[in-house]
N, C-alpha and C positions, 0 to 999 in steps of 0.2 A: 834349483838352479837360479838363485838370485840374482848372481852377476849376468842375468840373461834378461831383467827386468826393469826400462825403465821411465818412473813414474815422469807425468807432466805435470803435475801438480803445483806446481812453480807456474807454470804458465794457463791455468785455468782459472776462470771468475772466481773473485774470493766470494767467502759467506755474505761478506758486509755489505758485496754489489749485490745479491741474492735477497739478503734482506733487506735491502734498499726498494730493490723492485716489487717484491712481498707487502712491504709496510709493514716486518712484526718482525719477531726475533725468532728463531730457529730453540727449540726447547724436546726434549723427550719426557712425557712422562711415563713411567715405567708402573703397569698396574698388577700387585703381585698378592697372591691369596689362592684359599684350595679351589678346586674344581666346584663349579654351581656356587661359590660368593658373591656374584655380580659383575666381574670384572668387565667382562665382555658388554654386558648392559651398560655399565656407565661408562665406556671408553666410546661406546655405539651413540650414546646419547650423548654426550661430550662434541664427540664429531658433528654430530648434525646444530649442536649450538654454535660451535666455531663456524661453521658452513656459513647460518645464519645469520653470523656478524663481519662475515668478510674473511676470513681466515680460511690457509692454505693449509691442510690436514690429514695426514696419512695413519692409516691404521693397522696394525700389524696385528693379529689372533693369534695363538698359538693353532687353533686346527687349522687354520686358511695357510701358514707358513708352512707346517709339516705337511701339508698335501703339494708343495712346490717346492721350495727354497730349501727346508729341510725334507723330501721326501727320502725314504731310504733311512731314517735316523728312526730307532728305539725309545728305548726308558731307562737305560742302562745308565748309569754315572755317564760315563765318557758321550753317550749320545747326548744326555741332557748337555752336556758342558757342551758339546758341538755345537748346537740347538740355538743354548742363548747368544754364546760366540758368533755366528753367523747373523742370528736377527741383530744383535748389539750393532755389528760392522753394517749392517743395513741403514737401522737407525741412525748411526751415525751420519753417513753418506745423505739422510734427508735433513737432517738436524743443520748440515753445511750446507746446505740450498735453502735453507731458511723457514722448511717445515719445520711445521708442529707436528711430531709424531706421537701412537698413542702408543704403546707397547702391550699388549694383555697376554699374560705368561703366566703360570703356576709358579715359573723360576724358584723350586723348593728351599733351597740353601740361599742363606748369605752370601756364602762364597759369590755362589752363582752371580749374583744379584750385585758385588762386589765389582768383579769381573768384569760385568756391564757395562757399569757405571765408570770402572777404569777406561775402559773404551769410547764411550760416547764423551765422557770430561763431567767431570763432577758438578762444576760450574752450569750444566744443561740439562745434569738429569735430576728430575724429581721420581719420588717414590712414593706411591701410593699403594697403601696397605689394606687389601679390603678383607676388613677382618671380622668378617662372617661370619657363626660358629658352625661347626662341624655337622651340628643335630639340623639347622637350617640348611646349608647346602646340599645335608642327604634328602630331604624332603621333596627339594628342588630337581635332583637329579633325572632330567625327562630323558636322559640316555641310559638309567639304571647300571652304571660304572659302580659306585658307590657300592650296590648289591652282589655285584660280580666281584665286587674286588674282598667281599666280606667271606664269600664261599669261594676265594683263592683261584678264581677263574681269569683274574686280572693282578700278574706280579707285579710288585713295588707300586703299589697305587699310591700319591703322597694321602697322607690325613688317615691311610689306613695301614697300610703295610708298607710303607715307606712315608721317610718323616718330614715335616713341615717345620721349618726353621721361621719364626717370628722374626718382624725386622725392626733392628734394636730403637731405630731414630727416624721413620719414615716423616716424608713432609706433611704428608697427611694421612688421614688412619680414617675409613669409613667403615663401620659396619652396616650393611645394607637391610638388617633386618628390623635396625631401629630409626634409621632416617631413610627420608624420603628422596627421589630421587632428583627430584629438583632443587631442593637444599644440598645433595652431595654435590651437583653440576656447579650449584652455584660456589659451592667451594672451592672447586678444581679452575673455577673460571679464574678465580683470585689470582691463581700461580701463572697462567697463562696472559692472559692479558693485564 
C-alpha cells in the first residue's frame, strides 16, 4: 500500500547539517570475508581507534543483527539477500546522519555485496576484503562451525558447502594472518579520516 505512505524526507536535517555537527563525513565500510577471518576483530578495533580520536561510529555484526534486526532470517539465498538488504538500509540511514559505520558480514556473493553498495551509494561505501585463508579461519573457529559444517551438521555453510565469491576490486584487502593488527587499522584509518 504505497499510496498510503508519506515520506518527510524533504523536511528533515540534511546529511550535511549532520555532518557539520559531527565534524566528519558519514562513510560505510563494508568488511566482507569467511567466518573466523577477522572481520569482527578489526571492525571492533577500528571502532575503538575512531572512539579515541573523536569520531562518531556505529557497528553493525552480522551475529548481533541476526539476533534483532534480522531475527527470524536463515541461510537460505532469499534470507541472505533479506539479511544484507535490511542492514545495507540500516547503514544507510546512519551513513545520513554522518556516522561512520562499520558493517561486518560474511555477505558471500558479489551480488550480495553489489546490492549494498547500490543502496548505501557507491560514493560511501568502501569494501574491505579480509582475505584470510580458509586453513586459518578453521583453526580459529572457537564456535567449531567449520567442523559441523564438514560432517554436514551445518547446510550451506560459505567456505564449505556453500560458496564464497572473492571481491573483484575491494578498497582494501587485508589478510589477517600475515599483517598485524595495528598496521591493518592503520590502514583502514587512511579511508576514514
Amino acid at each position: 500500500m504505497t499510496s498510503e505512505i508519506y515520506p518527510i524526507t524533504d523536511r528533515m536535517l540534511t546529511r550535511e547539517d549532520h555532518e557539520r555537527l559531527l565534524q566528519q563525513k558519514g562513510c560505510v565500510l563494508w568488511f566482507t570475508g569467511l567466518s573466523g577471518s577477522g572481520k569482527s576483530t578489526l571492525a571492533l578495533a577500528l571502532e575503538r581507534e575512531l572512539y579515541r580520536k573523536g569520531r562518531v561510529c556505529r557497528l553493525l555484526d552480522g551475529d548481533n543483527v541476526r539476533g534483532g534486526i534480522c531475527a527470524g532470517l536463515g541461510f537460505s539465498q532469499e534470507d541472505r539477500k533479506e539479511n544484507i538488504r535490511r542492514v545495507a538500509e540500516v547503514a544507510r540511514l546512519f551513513k545520513e546522519t554522518g556516522i561512520i559505520t562499520l558493517c561486518s558480514f560474511v555477505s558471500p556473493t558479489r551480488d550480495l555485496r553489489e546490492m549494498a553498495k547500490e543502496i548505501i551509494g557507491e560514493e560511501d561505501f568502501v569494501e574491505v576484503y579480509v582475505s584470510t585463508p580458509i586453513e586459518v579461519c578453521e583453526e580459529r573457529d572457537v564456535k567449531g562451525l567449520y567442523a559441523k559444517a564438514r560432517q554436514g551438521a551445518i547446510k550451506d555453510f560459505t567456505g564449505v558447502s556453500a560458496p564464497y565469491e572473492e571481491p573483484r576490486n575491494p578498497q582494501v584487502s587485508i589478510d589477517t594472518s600475515k599483517e598485524s593488527l595495528e598496521v591493518s587499522i592503520n590502514r583502514l584509518l587512511s579511508y576514514v579520516i
